[in-house]
C-alpha positions in Angstrom: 0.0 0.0 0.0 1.2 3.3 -0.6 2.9 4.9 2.6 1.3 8.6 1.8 -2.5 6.3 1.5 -1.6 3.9 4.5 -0.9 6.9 6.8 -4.0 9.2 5.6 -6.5 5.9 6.7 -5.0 6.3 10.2 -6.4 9.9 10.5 -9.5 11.1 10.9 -9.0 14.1 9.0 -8.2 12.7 6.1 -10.9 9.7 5.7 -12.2 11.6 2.8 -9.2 12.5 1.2 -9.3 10.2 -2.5 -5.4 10.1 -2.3 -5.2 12.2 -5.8 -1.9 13.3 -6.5 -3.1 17.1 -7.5 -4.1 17.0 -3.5 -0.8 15.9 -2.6 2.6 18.1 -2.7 5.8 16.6 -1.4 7.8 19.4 1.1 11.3 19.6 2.2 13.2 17.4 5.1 16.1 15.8 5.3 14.8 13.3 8.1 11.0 12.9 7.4 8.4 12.6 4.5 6.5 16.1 4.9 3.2 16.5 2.3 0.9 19.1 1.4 -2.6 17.4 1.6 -5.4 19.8 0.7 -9.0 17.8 1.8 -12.9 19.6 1.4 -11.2 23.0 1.0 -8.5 22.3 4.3 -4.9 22.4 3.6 -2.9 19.6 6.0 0.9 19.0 6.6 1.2 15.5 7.0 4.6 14.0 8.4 5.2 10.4 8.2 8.5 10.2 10.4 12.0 8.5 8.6 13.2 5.0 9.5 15.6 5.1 12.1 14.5 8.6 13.6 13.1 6.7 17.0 17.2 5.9 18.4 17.5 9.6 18.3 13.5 11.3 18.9 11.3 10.6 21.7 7.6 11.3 19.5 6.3 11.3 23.1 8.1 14.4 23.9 7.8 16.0 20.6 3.8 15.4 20.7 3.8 17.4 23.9 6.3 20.1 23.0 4.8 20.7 19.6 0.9 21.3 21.2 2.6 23.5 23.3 4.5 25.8 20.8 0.8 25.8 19.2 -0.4 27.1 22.3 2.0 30.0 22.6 0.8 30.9 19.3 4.2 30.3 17.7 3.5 27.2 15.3 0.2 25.1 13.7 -2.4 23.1 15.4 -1.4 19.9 15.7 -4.4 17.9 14.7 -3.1 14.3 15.1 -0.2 12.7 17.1 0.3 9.2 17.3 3.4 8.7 19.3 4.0 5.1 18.5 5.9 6.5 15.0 5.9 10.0 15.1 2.6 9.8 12.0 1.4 13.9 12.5 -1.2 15.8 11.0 -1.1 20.0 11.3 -2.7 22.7 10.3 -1.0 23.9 7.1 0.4 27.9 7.3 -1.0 29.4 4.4 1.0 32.4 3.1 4.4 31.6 4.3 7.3 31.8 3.2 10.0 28.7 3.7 12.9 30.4 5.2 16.8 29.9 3.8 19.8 30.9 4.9 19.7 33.4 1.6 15.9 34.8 2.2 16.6 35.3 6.3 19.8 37.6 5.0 18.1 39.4 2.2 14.7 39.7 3.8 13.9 42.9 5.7 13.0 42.2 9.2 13.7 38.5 8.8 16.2 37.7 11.9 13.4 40.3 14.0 10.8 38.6 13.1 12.6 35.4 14.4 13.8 36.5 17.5 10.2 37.5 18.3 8.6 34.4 17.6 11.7 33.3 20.0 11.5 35.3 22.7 7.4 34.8 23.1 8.6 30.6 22.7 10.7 31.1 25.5 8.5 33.5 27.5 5.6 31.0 27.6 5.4 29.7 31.2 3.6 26.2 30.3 7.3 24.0 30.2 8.2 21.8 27.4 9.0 18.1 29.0 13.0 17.0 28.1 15.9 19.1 29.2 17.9 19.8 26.3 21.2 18.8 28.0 24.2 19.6 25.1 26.9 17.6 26.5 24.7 14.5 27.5 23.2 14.5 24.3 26.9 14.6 23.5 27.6 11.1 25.0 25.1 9.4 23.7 25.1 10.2 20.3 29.0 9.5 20.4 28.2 5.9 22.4 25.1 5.5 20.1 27.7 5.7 17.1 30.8 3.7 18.6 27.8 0.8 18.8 27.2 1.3 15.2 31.0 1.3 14.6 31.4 5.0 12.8 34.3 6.5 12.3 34.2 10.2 13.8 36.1 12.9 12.0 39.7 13.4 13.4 40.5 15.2 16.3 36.8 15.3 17.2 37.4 13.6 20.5 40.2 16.1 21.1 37.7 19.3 20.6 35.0 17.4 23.1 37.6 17.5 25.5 38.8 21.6 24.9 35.0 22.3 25.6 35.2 21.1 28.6 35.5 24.3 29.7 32.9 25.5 27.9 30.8 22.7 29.7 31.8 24.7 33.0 31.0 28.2 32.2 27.8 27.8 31.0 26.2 25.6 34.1 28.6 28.4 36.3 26.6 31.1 34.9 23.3 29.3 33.7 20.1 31.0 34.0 16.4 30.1 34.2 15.7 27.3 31.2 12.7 28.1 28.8 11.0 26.5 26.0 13.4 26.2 23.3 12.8 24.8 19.7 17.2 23.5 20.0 17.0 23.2 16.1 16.4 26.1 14.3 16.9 25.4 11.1 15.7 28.6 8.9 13.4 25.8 6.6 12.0 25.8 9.8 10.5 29.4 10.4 8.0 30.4 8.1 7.6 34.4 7.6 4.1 35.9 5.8 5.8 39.3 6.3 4.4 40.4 9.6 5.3 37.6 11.7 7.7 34.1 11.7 5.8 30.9 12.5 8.3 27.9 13.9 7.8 24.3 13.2 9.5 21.2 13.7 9.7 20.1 17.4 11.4 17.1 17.1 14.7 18.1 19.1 12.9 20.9 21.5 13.3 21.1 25.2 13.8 23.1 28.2 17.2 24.7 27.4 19.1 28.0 27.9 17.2 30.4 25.4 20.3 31.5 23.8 20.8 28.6 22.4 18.0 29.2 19.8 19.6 32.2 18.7 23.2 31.2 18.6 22.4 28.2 16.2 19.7 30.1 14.2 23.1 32.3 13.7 25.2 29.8 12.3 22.4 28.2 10.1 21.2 31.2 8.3 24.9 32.4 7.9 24.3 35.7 10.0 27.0 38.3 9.7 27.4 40.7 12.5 25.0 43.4 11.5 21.9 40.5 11.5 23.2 39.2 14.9 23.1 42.4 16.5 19.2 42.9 14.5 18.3 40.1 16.1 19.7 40.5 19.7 18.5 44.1 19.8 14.8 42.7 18.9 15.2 39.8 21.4 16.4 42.1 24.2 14.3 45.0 23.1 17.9 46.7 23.1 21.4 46.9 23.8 22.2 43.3 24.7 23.8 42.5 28.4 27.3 41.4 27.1 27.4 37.9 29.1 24.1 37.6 27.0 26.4 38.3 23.8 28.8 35.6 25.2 26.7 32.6 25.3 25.0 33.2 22.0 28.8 33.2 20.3 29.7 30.3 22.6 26.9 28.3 21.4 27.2 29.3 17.9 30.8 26.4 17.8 28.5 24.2 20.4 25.7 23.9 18.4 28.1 22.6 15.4 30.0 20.2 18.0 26.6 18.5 18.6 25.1 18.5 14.8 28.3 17.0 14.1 27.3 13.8 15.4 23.3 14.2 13.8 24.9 14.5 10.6 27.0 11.1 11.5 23.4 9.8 12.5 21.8 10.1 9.3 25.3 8.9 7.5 25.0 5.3 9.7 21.2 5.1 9.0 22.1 5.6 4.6 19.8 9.0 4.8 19.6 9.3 1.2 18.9 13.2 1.7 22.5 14.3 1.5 25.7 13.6 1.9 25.9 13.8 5.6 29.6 13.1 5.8 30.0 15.7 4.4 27.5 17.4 6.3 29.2 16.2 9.9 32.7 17.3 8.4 32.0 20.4 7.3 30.2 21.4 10.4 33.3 19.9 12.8 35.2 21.9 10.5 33.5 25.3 11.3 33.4 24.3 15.1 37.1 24.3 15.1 37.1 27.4 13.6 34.8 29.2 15.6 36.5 27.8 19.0 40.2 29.1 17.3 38.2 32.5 16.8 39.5 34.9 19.1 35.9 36.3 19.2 35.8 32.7 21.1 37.9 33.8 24.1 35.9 37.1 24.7 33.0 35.9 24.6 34.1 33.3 27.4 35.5 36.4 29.4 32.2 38.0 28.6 29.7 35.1 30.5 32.3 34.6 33.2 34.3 31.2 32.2 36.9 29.6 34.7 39.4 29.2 32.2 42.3 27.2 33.1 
């Protein structure tokens, strides 16, 4: 049976739905089968989740965090969750515009519009479940890999270690945790022009909020004038400078962990890409950042013991 049919006759929503192929528009993912389903004048997003995806993705989590997000007013309805597989049905956003790393540079008002949708994420006081630990996740991606015998990129073990202090200064100076998406992808905001919607829950927890906006950095390829846009917007103005810090910090931490996604995907033959390439080029970058004296002051700045 056809996966796209099998999946619509588990969901109410869709039990009228013919399974015409004019109804039916395939959507971006590197991880998950994402459609377009248009039913009796509704428009759907249906995800049917990859093979593979449950070593890595508790769906029970991800149901739960994703109805929240909706409830903050930052993403869709979700419509139908069934958290033996991950199988979701949404709302779709009409009159949005997929985000890119090109599109959030070029667009006016882009990386405000995104730190808005942020900061009222992270402002919401109903808590996401999963803490959104970086260096645990860390460990078990790299134990979850040695089991699946992968080679990691050279020296990688050697840069886990240097972040060790990095692993000190940010529980030293740690704040409150908020809702955070943790993978902000810029395919995963979607701007109309007034406001950014956020979708994609899959890797969200309670986590420090800067987090969001240092990876959102590196993804959409920010230069300094869209990072300060965004900051300003988040803070409503001149950003506290241990703030500054642990957005930079994370920027080379975020890359440290989606080093070892990107070696996920490569053990489970994700057709998507080339995601050795993917994991090297981003452990690359990581070395870079952490070599960047912008690195050092930016420790300085949120208070690191440095030894």
């Amino acid at each position: 049976m056809d996966p796209i049919a099998a999946a619509a006759a588990r969901i109410p929503e869709l039990q009228n739905w013919a399974g015409d192929a004019a109804d039916c528009q395939r959507l971006g993912g590197l991880t998950n089968l994402v459609y377009r389903i248009d039913v009796n004048r509704e428009r759907y997003l249906l995800r049917i989740a990859g093979e593979g995806t449950e070593a890595y993705i508790d769906r029970g989590v991800e149901a739960h965090n994703a109805r929240v997000a909706a409830a903050a007013g930052v993403s869709a309805e979700v419509l139908f969750f069934d958290e033996s597989d991950g199988l979701m049905l949404a709302r779709y956003l009409d009159g949005c515009a997929t985000m890119t790393p090109d599109s959030f540079c070029t667009t006016p008002g882009a990386p405000e519009r995104a730190a808005v949708a942020l900061k009222r994420m992270h402002e919401f006081t109903k808590p996401f479940k999963f803490r959104f630990e970086l260096f645990s996740m860390i460990d078990d991606y790299l134990a979850t890999l040695n089991k699946l015998g992968v080679k990691l990129p050279d020296g990688y073990h050697d840069v886990v270690k240097e972040a060790d202090v990095v692993r000190l200064a940010v529980g030293d100076t740690a704040g409150p945790l908020a809702p955070c998406h943790c993978d902000p992808l810029c395919e995963n905001f979607l701007d109309n022009g007034d406001r950014m919607w956020i979708v994609d829950w899959e890797y969200s927890g309670m986590n420090d909020p800067m987090w969001d906006l240092g990876d959102l950095s590196v993804e959409a390829g920010f230069e300094p004038e869209h990072d300060e846009a965004m900051l300003r917007a988040y803070c409503g103005g001149r950003p506290p400078d241990a703030l500054r810090g642990r957005m930079t910090v994370y920027k080379a931490m975020c890359d440290l962990l989606w080093t070892l996604w990107g070696l996920m995907q490569y053990a489970n033959d994700n057709p998507a890409d080339d995601f050795w390439a993917y994991a090297t080029n981003r452990f690359e970058r990581c070395k870079a950042l952490m070599n960047n004296p912008e690195f050092g002051v930016a420790m300085d700045a949120i208070g690191s013991r440095r030894v």
